[in-house]
C-alpha positions as CSV (number, residue, x, y, z in Angstrom):
1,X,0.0,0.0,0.0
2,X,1.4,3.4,-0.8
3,X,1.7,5.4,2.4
4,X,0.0,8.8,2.2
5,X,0.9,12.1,4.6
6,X,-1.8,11.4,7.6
7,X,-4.6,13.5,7.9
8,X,-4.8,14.9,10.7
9,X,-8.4,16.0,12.6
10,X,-7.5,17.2,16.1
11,X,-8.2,20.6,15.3
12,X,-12.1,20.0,14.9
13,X,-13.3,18.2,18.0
14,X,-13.4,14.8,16.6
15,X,-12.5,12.0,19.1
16,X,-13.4,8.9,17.6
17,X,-13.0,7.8,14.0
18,X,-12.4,5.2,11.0
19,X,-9.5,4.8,9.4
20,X,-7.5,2.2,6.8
21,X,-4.0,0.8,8.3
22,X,-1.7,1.8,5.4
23,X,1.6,0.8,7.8
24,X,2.5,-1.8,11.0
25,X,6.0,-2.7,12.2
26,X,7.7,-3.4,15.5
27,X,10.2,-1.7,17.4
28,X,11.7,-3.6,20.2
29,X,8.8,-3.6,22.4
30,X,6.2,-1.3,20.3
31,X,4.6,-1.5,17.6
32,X,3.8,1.4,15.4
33,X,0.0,1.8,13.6
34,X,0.1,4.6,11.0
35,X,-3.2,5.0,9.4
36,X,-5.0,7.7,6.4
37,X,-6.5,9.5,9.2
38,X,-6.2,10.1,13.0
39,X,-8.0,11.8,15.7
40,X,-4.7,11.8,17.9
41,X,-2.4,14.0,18.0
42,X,1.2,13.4,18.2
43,X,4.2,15.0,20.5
44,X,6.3,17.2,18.2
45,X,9.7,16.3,17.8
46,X,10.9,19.5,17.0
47,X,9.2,21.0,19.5
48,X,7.9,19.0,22.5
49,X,5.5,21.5,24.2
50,X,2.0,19.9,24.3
51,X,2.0,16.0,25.2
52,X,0.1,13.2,22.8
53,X,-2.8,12.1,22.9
54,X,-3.7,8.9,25.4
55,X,-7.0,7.0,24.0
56,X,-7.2,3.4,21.7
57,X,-7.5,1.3,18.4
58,X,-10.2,-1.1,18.4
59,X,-10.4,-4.0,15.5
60,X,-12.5,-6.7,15.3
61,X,-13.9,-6.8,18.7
62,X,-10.3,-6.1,20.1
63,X,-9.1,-2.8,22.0
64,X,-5.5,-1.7,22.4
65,X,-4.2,1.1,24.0
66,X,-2.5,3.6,22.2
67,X,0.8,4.4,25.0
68,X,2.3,7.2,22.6
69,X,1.6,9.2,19.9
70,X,5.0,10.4,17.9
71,X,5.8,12.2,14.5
72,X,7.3,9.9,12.3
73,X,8.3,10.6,8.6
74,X,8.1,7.9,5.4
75,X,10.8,7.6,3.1
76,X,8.4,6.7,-0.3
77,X,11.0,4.7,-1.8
78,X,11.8,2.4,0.6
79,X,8.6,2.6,2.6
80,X,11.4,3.3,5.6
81,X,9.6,4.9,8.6
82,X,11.3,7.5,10.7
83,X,10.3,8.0,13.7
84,X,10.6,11.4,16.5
85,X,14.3,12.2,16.5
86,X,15.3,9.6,14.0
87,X,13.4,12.0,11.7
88,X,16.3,13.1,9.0
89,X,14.3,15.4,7.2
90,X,12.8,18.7,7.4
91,X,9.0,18.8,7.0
92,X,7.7,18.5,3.0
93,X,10.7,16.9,2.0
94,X,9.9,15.9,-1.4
95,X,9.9,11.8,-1.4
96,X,8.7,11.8,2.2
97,X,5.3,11.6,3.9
98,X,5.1,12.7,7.4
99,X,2.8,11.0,9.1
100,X,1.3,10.2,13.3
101,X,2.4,7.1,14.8
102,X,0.2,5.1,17.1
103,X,2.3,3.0,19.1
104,X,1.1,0.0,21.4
105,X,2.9,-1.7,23.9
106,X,0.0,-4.9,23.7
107,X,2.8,-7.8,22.6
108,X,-0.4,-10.0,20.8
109,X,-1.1,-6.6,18.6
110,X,-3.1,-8.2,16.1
111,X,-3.3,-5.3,13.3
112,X,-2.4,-5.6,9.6
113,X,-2.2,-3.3,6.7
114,X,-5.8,-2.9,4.6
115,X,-7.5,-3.4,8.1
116,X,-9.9,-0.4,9.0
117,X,-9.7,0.6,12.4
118,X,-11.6,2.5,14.8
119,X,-9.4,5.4,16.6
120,X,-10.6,7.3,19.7
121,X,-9.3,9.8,21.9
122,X,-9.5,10.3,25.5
123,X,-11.9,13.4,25.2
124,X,-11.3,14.3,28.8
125,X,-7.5,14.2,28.9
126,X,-7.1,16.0,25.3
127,X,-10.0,18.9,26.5
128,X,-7.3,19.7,29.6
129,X,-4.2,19.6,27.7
130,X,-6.4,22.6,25.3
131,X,-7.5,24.4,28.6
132,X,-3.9,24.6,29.8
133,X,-2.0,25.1,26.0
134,X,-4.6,27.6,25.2
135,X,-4.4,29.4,28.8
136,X,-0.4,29.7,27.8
137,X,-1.4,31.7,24.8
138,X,-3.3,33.9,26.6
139,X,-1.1,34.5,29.7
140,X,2.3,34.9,27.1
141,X,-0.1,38.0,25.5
142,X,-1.4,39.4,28.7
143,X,2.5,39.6,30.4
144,X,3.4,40.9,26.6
145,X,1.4,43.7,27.3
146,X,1.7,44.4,31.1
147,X,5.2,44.9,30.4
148,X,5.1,47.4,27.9
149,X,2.2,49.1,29.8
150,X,4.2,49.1,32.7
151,X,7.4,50.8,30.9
152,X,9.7,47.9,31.3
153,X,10.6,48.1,27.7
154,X,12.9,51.4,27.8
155,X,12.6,51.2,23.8
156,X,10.5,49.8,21.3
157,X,11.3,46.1,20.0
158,X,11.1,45.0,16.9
159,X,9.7,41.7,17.5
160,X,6.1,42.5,18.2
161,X,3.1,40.3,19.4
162,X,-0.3,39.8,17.2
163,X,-1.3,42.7,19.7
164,X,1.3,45.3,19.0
165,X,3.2,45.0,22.2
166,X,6.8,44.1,22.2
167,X,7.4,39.8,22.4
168,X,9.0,39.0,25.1
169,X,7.4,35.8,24.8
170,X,9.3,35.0,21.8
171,X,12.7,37.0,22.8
172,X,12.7,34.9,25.9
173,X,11.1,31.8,25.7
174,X,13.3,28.5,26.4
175,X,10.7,26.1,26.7
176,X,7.2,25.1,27.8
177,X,5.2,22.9,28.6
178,X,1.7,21.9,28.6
179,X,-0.1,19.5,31.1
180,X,-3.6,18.7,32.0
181,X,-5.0,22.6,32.9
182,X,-1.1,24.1,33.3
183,X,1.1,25.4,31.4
184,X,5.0,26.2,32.5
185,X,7.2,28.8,30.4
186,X,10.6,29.4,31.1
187,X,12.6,32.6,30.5
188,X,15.7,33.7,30.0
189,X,16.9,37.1,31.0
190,X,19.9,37.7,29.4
191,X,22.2,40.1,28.1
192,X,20.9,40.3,24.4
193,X,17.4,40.8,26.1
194,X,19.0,43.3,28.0
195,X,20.3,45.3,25.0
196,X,17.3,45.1,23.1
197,X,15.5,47.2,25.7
198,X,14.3,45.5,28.6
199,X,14.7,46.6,32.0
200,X,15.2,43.0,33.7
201,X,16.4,43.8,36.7
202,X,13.1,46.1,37.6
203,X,11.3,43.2,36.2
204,X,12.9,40.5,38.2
205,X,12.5,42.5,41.4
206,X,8.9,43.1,40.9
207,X,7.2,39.5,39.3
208,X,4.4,39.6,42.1
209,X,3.3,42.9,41.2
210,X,3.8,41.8,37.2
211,X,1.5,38.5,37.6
212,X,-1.6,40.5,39.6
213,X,-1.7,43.0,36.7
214,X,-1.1,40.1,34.1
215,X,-4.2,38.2,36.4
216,X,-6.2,41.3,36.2
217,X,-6.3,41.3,32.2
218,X,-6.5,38.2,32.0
219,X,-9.6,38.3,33.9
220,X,-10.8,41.4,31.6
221,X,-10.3,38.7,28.2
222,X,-12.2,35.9,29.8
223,X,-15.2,38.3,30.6
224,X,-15.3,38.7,27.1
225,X,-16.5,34.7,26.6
226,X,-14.8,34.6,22.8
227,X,-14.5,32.5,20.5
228,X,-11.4,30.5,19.9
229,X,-10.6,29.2,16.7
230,X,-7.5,27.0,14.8
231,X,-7.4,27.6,11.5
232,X,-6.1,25.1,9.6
233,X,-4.2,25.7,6.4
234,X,-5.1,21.8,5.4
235,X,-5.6,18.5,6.7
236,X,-1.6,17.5,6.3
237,X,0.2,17.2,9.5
238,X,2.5,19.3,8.4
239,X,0.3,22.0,7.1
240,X,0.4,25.4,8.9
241,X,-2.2,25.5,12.1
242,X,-3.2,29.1,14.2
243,X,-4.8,29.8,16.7
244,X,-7.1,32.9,16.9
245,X,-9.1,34.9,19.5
246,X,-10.8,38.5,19.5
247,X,-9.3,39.8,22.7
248,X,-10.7,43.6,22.1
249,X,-7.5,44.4,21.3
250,X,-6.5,46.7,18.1
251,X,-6.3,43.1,16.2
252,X,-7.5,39.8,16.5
253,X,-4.1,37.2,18.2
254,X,-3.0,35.0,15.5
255,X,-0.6,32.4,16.6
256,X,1.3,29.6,14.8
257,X,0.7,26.4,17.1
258,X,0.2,23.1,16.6
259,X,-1.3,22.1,19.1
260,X,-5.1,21.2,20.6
261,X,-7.0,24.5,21.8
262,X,-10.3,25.5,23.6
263,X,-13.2,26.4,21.1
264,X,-14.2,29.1,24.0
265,X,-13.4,31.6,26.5
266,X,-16.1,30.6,28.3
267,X,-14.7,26.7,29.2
268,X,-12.5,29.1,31.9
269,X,-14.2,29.8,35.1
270,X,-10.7,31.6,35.8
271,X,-6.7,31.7,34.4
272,X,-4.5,32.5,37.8
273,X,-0.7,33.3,36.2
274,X,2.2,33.2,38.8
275,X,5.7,34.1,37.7
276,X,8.5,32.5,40.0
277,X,12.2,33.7,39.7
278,X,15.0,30.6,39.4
279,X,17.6,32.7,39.3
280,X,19.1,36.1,38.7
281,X,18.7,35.3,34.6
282,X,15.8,33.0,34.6
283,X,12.6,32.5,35.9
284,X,9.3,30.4,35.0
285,X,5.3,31.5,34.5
286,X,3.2,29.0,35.5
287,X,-0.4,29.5,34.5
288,X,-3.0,27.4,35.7
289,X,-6.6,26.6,34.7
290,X,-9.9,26.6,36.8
291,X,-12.4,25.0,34.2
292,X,-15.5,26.4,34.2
């Protein structure tokens, strides 16, 4: 069977669907299910913010649970399949489909290629990992624009935020991470920050007063009960994704993610953002989720 780029549907709140096997092998003690179409989605291995999916395969009368969900990447030639950081290719390589690996753990895996499959999703676990990735969004923008409300920019950047306001999100950023109703940012404060026109040391020296005001917008954009949207650029995995919500700000946040999202403001009862120093050039936001 000629393996085809998977496509993808975890943008559009569909947990449970039917799908053609077009790929199974084993890997030590996985075996890896690649299929037309998924539900799931997969932890990036570029860039491993928001976890997979948790949820089964069911096939003639038979249920196995799906233990990970990775990126994995088809050499057409030689029907080779990469898989996570194996991966030797950057995304669209021509000759390669990329493509969302189910892998199971079940040794008597009894799956074959041609077989169609049932997929589903654990609704519950996916709808937290949203709450918290979308909460991150929102949090990143709100402290974007507390800190140039606030004069801690002592110039104007030229990386700004779909808002206007200078990004310190992405001048700072190191990693984050997305769990069920949380997310946690790290930030470095460094030097080139520094230079670019950040006051860090009045920043580091007043993070309480930084996360009430960031809390206090926050609570002004979930008042608002908006939509959220991902617009999807195609059904490929490795087609562009953004995510989109009218804050009431001069224009509507567009941001490039990946990732599974709330479809409303109003799944929040509240967002409460806390940012914690590590050390005298890092520190973390951790934003966490009451669901309404």
């Amino acid at each position: 069977m000629q393996i085809t780029p998977t496509h993808v549907h975890f943008c559009h709140g569909i947990w449970t669907l039917n799908s053609v096997v077009q790929h199974v092998s084993r890997n030590n003690d996985q075996t890896y299910i690649l299929t037309e179409a998924t539900p799931f989605h997969p932890v990036s291995h570029i860039w491993p913010d928001h976890p997979a999916d948790r949820g089964t395969l069911t096939v003639n009368g038979k249920t196995y649970a799906v233990e990970n969900c990775l990126v994995g990447a088809v050499e057409l030639a030689s029907h080779t399949l990469y898989v996570d950081k194996a991966i030797p290719v950057k995304r669209d390589e021509s000759g390669w489909a990329f493509v969302v690996v189910h892998c199971l753990t079940d040794s008597s895996v009894d799956i074959e290629v041609g077989m169609n499959i049932e997929l589903s999703v654990d609704k519950e676990y996916q709808l937290a990992l949203s709450r918290g990735h979308s909460a991150g969004h929102l949090a990143y923008l709100a402290l974007n624009k507390v800190l140039v409300d606030q004069g801690y920019w002592r110039k104007s950047a030229d990386r700004q935020d779909p808002h206007g306001n200078a990004d310190f999100n992405s001048y700072a950023q190191v990693t984050s991470f997305v769990t069920e109703d949380k997310c946690v940012d790290t930030y470095r404060l460094g030097k080139t920050l520094r230079k670019r026109g950040l006051n860090s040391a009045d920043m580091l020296s007043d993070l309480t007063g930084i996360s009430s005001l960031v809390n206090q917008q926050l609570t002004q954009w979930l008042q608002l009960g908006s939509e959220v949207k991902v617009s999807c650029h195609g059904t490929a995995l490795t087609d562009s994704r953004y995510w989109q919500c009218d804050l009431q700000e001069e224009q509507i946040a567009e941001i490039p993610c990946g990732g599974t999202h709330v479809s409303s403001l109003l799944e929040y009862q509240n967002i409460e953002m806390t940012l914690i120093a590590v050390d005298e050039q890092n520190i973390e936001m951790h934003t966490h989720v009451n669901r309404a």
